[in-house]
C-alpha positions in Angstrom: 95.2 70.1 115.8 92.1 70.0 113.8 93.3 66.3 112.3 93.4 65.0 116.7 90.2 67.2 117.2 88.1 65.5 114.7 89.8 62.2 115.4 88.5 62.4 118.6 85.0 63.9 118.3 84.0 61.4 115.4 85.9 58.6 116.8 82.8 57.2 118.4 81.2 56.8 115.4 83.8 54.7 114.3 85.2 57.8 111.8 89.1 57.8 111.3 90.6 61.5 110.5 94.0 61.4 109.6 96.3 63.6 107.5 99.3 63.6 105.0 102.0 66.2 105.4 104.0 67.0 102.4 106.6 68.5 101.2 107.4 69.7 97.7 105.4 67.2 95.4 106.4 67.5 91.6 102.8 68.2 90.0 102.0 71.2 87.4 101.6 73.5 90.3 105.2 73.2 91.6 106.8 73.1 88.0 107.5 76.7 87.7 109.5 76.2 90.9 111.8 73.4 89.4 112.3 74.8 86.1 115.3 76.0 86.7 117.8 73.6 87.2 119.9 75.5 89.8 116.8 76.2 91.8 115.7 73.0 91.4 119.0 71.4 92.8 119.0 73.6 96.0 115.4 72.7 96.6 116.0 69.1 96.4 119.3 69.9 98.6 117.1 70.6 101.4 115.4 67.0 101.0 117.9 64.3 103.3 116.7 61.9 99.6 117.9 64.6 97.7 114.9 64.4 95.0 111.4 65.8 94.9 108.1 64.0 95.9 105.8 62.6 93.6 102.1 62.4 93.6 102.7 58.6 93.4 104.3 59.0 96.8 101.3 60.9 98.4 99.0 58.4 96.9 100.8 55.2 98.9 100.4 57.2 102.2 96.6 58.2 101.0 96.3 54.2 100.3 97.3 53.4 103.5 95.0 55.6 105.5 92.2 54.0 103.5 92.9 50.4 103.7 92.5 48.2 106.8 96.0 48.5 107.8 95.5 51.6 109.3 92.2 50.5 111.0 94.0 51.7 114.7 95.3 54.5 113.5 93.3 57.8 114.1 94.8 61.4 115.1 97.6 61.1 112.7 100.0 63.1 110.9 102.0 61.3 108.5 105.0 63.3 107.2 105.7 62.3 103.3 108.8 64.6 102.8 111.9 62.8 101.8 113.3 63.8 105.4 113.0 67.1 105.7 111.4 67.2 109.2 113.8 65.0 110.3 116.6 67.4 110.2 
């Protein structure tokens, strides 16, 4: 909700908020999670691709949001997450 309210507060000054919702990203914080390989397997289970995110495949949906593709596009939530939401 704060993502729409500021979307439409600032949208009159021509100010986009948008936001990225991920799931589990591989980075150095998530590591100790997917040490072990069996945890690691049942946590990549839960993901419809069956694998981890990367940071790489935040940053396309952060690229996105700042290019001029998404120059209509204001309020949003884009879910990065391999699928999980969908289920």
């Amino acid at each position: 909700m704060l993502t729409k309210t500021i979307a439409v507060h600032d949208a009159q000054d021509k100010i986009r908020c948008n936001c990225i919702a991920p799931a589990i990203v591989e980075t150095s914080l998530t590591a100790s999670l997917t040490r072990d390989a069996t945890v690691r397997v049942a946590i990549e289970a839960r993901h419809p691709l069956v694998r981890l995110g990367t940071p790489e495949d935040i940053a396309r949906a952060a690229v996105y949001f700042a290019s001029d593709e998404s120059c209509w596009t204001a309020g949003s939530v884009l879910t990065v997450d391999g699928g999980v939401m969908a289920q």
